[in-house]
C-alpha positions in Angstrom: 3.0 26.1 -7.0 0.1 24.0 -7.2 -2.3 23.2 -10.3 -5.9 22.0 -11.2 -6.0 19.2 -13.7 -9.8 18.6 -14.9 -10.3 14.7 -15.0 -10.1 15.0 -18.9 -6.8 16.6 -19.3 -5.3 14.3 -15.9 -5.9 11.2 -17.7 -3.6 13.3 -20.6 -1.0 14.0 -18.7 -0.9 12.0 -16.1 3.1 11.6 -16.2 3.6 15.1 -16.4 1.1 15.0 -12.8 3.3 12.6 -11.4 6.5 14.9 -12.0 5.1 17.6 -10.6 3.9 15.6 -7.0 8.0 13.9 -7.0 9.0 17.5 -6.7 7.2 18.1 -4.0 4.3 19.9 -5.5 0.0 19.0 -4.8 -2.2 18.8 -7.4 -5.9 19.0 -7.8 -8.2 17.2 -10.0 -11.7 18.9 -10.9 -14.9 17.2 -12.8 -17.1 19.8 -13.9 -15.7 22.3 -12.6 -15.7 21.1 -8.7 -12.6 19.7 -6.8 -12.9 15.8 -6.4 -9.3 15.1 -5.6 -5.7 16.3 -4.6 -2.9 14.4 -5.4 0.0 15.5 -3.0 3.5 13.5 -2.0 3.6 11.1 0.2 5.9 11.7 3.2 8.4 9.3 4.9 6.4 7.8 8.2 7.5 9.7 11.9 8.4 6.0 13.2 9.9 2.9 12.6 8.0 -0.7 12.0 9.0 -1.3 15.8 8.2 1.3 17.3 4.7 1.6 15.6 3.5 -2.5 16.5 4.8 -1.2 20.2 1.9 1.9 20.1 -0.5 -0.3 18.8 0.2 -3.2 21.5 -0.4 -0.3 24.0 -3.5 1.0 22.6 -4.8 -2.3 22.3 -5.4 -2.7 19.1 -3.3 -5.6 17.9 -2.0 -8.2 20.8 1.4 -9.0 21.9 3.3 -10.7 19.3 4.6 -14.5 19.7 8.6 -14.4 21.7 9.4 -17.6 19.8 7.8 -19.7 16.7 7.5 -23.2 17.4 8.0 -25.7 14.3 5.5 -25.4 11.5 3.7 -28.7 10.6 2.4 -29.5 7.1 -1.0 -29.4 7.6 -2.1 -31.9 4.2 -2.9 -35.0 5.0 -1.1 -36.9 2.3 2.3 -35.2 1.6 3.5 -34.8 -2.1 0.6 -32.8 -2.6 2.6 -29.6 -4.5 4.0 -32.6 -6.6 0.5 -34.3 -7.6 -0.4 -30.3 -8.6 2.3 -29.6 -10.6 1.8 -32.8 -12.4 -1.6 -32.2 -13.4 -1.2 -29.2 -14.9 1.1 -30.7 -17.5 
């Protein structure tokens, strides 16, 4: 069963919303009489992390990423930096 909240009475009872959407339920909210949004549950993503980077590699929207990370380097000049902050703010 679904229900229409106006935005008046959504900001009221927005925890009683909420209940209704974790048990699988949508909801609508209305201003003036017109629907402006739905609230509805989210559902658990079709595919993994992995398997989602690989589709986008193959579309071509994101590159390949790195095989191996090579040592970081600081890149301040002076080290002790995060020290001289710290000690500032004292």
């Amino acid at each position: 069963m679904s229900r229409v909240y106006s935005t008046y009475q959504a900001k009221a009872k927005f925890s009683e919303i909420i209940r209704r959407v974790r048990s699988g339920q949508r909801v609508w909210i209305s201003y003036r009489g017109e629907m402006v949004a739905e609230v509805a549950p989210v559902e658990a993503p079709k595919t993994t992390i992995e398997e989602r980077l690989k589709q986008l590699e193959a579309e071509g929207a994101i590159g390949p990423r790195p095989k191996t990370v090579g040592k970081l380097r600081p890149i301040a000049k002076r080290p002790g930096g995060l020290k001289r902050f710290l000690e500032s703010r004292d």
